[in-house]
N, C-alpha and C positions, 0 to 999 in steps of 0.2 A: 504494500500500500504506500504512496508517495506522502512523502511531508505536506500537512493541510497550512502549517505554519505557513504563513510569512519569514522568511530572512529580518531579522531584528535590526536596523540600522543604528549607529553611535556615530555621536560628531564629536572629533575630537577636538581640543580649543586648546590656542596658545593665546596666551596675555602679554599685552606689553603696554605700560605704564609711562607717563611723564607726555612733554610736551611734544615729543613725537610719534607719541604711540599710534597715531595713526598712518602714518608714512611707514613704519615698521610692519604694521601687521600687513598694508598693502602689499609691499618688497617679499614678507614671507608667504605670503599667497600664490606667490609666483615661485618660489622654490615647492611650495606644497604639488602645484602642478605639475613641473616637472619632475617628481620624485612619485607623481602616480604616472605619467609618460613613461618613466624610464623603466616603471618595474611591472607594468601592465597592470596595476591596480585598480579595480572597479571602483569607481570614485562616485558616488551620489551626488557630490558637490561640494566647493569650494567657495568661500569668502571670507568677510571680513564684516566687524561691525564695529560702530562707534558706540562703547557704551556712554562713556563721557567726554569730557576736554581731554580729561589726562590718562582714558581707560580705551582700550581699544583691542580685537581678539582679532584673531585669523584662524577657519576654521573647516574642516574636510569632514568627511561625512562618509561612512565604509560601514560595510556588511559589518556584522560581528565575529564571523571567521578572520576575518582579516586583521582583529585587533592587536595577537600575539608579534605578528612580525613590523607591523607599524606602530604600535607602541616601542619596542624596541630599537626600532630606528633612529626615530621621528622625534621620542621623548615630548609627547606634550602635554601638558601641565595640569587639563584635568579633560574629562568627558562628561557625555552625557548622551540617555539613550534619545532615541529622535519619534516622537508620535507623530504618523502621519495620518 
């Protein structure tokens, strides 16, 4: 009998802080990208948001199999699962 589940999606988040956090988390959206390019990883998606002046995240969005070897990599700072 086939999986009735859904695939779980998590977005992972990196933080960066101070008066450039947002020029930051942009610049890192763009290494996020190419690090699902390079390694063929199913990417649900990619951005970035302004929480505040001084708070700003870059953020990718993967199966939950996929968390073990991009956690690893990636190292980002926290997660959360994704309701769609």
């Amino acid at each position: 009998m086939a999986n009735l589940c859904p695939m779980r999606k998590l977005k992972l988040i990196w933080d960066f802080r101070g008066t450039t956090a947002e020029k930051i988390a942009e610049h890192h959206c763009i290494h996020l990208n190419e690090y699902a390019s390079a390694t063929g990883l199913n990417v649900t998606g990619t951005g970035t948001e302004t929480l505040n002046e001084l708070h700003s995240i870059a953020y990718m969005v993967i199966d939950e199999t996929d968390l073990k070897s991009v956690r690893d990599a990636l190292k980002p700072h926290r997660g959360q699962s994704v309701v769609e």
